[in-house]
N, C-alpha and C positions, 0 to 999 in steps of 0.2 A: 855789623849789626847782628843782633840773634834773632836766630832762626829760629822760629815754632813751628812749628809743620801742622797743616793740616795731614788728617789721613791721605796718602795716595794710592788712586784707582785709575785702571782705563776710562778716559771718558768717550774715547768715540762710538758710537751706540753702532751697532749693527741689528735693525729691527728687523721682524719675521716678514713685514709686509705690512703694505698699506691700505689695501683693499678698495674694493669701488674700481668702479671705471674701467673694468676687464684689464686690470695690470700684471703685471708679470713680473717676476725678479728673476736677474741674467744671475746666477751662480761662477763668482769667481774660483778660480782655481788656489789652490790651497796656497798662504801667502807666502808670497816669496822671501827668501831668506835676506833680500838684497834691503830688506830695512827693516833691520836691528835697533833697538833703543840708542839715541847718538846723543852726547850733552851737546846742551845748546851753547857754541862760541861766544864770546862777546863780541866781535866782529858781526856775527850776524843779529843779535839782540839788538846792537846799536841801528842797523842796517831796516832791524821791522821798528823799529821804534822813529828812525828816519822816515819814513812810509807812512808813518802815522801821523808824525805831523805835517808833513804834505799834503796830506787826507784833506786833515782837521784846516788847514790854512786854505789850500783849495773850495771848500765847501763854506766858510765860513763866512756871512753876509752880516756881521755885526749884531745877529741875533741871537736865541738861545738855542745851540743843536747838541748834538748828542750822537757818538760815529761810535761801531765796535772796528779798529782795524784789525781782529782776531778774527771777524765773520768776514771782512770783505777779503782778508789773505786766502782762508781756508776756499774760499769761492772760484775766486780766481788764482788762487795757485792749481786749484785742477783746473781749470782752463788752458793755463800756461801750459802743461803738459799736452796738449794738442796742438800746439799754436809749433809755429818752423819758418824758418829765414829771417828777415827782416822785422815780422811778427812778432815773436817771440825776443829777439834781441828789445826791442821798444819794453815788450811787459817785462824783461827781467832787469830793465835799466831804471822803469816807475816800482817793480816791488820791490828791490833791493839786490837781489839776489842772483845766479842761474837757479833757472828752475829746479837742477838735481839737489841742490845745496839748500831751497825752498823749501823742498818735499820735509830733506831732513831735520830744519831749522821747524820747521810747524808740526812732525810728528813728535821733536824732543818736548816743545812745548806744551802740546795737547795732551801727550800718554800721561802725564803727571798731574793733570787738572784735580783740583782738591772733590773728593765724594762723601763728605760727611753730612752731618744732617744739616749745622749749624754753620759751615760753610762748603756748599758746594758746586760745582757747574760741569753741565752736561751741554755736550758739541755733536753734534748729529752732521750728516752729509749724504745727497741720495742725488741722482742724477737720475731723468726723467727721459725717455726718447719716447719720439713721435713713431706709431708703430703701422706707419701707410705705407713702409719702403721711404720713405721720402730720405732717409737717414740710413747708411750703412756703415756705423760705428766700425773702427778700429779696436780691434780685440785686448790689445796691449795698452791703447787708451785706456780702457774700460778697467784691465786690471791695474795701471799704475792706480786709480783713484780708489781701489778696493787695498791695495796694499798699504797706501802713503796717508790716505785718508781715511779708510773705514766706511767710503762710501758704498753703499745699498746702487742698482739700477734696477730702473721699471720701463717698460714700455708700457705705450698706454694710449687712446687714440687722440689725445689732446683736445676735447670736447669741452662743456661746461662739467662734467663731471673728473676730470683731472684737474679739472683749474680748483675743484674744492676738495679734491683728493691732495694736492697738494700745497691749500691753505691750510687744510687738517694735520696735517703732517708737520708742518712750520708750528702752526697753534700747542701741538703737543709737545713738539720737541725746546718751543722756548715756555712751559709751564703756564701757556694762556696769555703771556706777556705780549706777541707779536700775530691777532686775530688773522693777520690773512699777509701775504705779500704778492698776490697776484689778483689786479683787477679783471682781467681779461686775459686770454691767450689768442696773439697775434697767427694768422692763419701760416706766414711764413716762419714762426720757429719752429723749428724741429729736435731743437733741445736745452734743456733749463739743467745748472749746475746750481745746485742749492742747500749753503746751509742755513742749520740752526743754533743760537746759543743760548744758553739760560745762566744766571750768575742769581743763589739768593744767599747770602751771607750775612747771620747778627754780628753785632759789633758783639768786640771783646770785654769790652761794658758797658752796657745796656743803661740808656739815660733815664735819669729817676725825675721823678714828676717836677720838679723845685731845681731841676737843670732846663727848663725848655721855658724860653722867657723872647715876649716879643721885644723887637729890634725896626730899626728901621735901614732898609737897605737902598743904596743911593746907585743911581744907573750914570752911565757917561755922561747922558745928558744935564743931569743934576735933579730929575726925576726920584722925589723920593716914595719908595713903596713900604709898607707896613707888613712884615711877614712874622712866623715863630723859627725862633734860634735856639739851637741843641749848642749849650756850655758844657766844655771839660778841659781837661787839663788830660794834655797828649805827652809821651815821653819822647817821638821824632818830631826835630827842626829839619826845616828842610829853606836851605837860601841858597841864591845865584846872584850875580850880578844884577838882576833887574827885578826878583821876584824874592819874598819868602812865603813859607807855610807849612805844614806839618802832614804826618801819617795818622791816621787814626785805625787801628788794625783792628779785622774780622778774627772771630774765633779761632785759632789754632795756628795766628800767628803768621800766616804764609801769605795772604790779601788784606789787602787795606785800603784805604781811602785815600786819594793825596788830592791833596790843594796847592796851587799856588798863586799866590795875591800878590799885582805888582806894585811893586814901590807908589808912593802915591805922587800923581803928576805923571805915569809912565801908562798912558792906551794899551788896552790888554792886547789889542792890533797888533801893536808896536813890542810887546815883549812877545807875542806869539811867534811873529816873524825873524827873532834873534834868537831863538832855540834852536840848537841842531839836536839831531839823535844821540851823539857821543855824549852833548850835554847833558841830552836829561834823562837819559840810562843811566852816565856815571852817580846824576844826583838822586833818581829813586832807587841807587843800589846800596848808596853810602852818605843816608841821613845823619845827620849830630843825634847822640842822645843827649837829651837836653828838654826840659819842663817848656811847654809850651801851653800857653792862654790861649782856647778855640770856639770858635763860635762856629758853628754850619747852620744854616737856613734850609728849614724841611722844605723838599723841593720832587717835583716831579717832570719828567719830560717826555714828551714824547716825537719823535721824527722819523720822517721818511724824505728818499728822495732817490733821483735815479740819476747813479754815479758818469755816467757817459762822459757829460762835457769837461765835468772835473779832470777825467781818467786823460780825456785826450789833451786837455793841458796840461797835465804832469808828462806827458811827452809817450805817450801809446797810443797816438791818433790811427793806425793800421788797421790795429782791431777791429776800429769800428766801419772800416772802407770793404764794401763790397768787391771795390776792384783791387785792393791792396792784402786786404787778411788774409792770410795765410795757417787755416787751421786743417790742414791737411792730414796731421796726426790723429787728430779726431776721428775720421772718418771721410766718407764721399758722400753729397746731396745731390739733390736738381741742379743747385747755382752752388758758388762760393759759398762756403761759410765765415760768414764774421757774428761780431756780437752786435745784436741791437738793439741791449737793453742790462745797467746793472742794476737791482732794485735793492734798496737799501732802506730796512726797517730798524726801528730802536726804540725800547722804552728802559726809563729808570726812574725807580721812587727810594728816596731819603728819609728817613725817621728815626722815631727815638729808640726800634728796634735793631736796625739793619737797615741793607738795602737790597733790591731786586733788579736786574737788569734782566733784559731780554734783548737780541739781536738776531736778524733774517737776510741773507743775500740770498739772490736768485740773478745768475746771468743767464741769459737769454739770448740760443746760438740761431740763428737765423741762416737758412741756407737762403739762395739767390745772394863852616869854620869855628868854632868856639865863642860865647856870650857869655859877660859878665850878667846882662839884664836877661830875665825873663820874658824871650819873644811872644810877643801879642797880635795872632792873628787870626782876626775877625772878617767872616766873606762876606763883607757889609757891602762889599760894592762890585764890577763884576770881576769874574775869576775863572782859572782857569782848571780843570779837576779830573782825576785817574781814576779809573781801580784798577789795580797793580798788584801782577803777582810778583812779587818780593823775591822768591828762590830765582827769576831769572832777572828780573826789573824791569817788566815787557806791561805796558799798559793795554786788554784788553778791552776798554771802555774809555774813551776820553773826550770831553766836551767841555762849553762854555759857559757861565749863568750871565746874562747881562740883565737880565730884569728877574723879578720872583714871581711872573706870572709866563711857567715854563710850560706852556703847552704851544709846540708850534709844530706848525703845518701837518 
């Protein structure tokens, strides 16, 4: 496939500070040489792209959601870097990876994030400590997340004025998209790893008024809804065994849109849970060029949710055991530290411009093949959908539409 490249710039932000709530920023030491710009494997592409649909199949209650596994990696891959023994085997067997190979696999990813005007995204990461003693961080903790991630630290007294100190921080860093990711601060955390991501990208050509024609879109149950549908004629085909659909590419060539609609008679359930990582790396890497018939329904979503149960049945239950966790790397508390909370924020809107995503994680460490015919594929009914960056085939955003009224929970 050719490559258009968006511009490439750093996107992990390293801010001056957050202000409010008597914070502080710990000043890392200058960064270490031990992470160099590294390309990203296909072994491990397949690997975060595996993670993601574990995510998405784990979390999925047959409704409309909306997951970034690029915000839940970055989050919890610093995490992983404190976590030891047992711990940390579990979380490097649910993200894919060991943690050293993590680090590398999400910094190759991220240094190249596109910075243009017309497509670009910005990935923030700041880590929060409780500043009563209750927490005596690990010095090398602190700098793996400034070297691998770009992470900012603040202490701070964990009050009502850090709990909006750092919805303000989330707010900005995902462009307004993601207003807050913290209802309240639990009196036993003593530290929050959290990032932000923003994705706003025009399409590559921009739908003209006599392309956006209503449709009627038909849900599992045989519910039909009445929505508006953005038509064009796409140059990637994109089929598998159970599914086809097409790319529709962002400005400059390197992100895109993908869909894929399963065969009809096949539960998107039922194709969700036959996809592996290998597969659908190797199919958003190496689409057909080939004319395609498209319809997308303008859509918006928004979700939240806190990843916990999901996490411990993808097989990291430790983490969350007060008597089992093992985050020792981190630091020393009152009690044990485990996590007692992943909180997981998302919005995306669809139109005849572009689209806008936003993404927020906050963990919360608690001590104590070729076509003669022209494919025709319309997301009339539910489906399954990306946005992909292209240079690696890694899906930053990916969720579901079962119905066209996409506002849930």
């Amino acid at each position: 496939m050719k490559k258009r490249l968006c511009a490439l710039l750093l996107a992990l932000l390293c801010l001056a500070g957050c202000g409010g709530s008597g914070s502080k920023n710990w000043t890392p030491a200058p960064k270490s040489s031990a992470a160099p710009a590294w390309p990203l494997a296909e072994t491990e592409a397949e690997a975060l792209t595996e993670f993601s649909l574990n995510l998405l199949r784990e979390n999925w209650n047959g409704e409309n959601l909306l997951l970034s596994p690029l915000s839940v990696l970055s989050a919890l891959g610093m995490t992983a870097n404190g976590a030891r023994g047992e711990t940390l085997a579990q979380m490097e067997a649910v993200l894919g990876l060991p943690v050293e190979e993590l680090n590398e696999a999400l910094a190759a990813w991220t240094e190249n994030l596109p910075r243009e005007s017309v497509c670009r995204a910005d990935l923030a990461n700041a880590l929060w400590l409780r500043d009563d003693g209750s927490l005596a961080p690990e010095e090398a903790f602190l700098q793996t997340a400034a070297d691998w991630y770009g992470a900012e630290v603040f202490s701070a007294p964990f009050d009502a004025g850090t709990r909006k100190e750092i919805n303000r921080w989330v707010d900005r860093n995902t462009h307004g998209m993601i207003p807050e990711i913290l209802e309240d601060i639990p009196k036993d955390v003593v530290l929050y790893l959290v990032n932000a991501l923003a994705l706003e990208a025009e399409w590559e050509t921009v739908y003209r008024e006599d392309q956006v024609w209503d449709r009627v879109f038909t849900t599992e149950a045989g519910e039909e809804q009445t929505g508006s549908f953005l038509y064009s004629s796409e140059g990637y085909y994109l089929k598998d065994d159970g599914a086809q659909g097409f790319l529709k590419l962002y400005k400059g060539g390197r992100w895109a849109f993908a869909a894929l609609l399963p065969e009809e008679g096949t539960a998107l359930r039922d194709y969700l849970a036959s996809l592996t990582g290998k597969g659908l790396h190797a199919l958003l890497k190496h689409p057909e060029e080939t004319l395609v018939e498209a319809a997308i329904p303008k859509f918006q979503c928004r979700y939240g949710v806190n990843l916990v149960e999901s996490l411990k049945a993808m097989g990291m239950p430790s983490a969350f055991l007060p008597g089992e966790a093992n985050f020792s790397g981190m630091g020393t508390a009152a009690g044990p530290l485990f996590i007692s909370g992943v909180l997981h924020r998302t919005y995306l809107s669809v139109d005849e411009k572009g689209t806008k995503a936003g993404a927020a994680t906050a963990v919360a460490m608690s001590g104590g093949g070729g076509t003669e015919i022209t494919p025709v594929v319309h997301l009339d009914r539910p489906f399954l959908y990306l946005l992909v960056d292209l240079e690696t085939g890694l899906p930053a955003f990916l969720g579901a539409v079962t119905e066209l009224d996409a506002s849930v929970r």
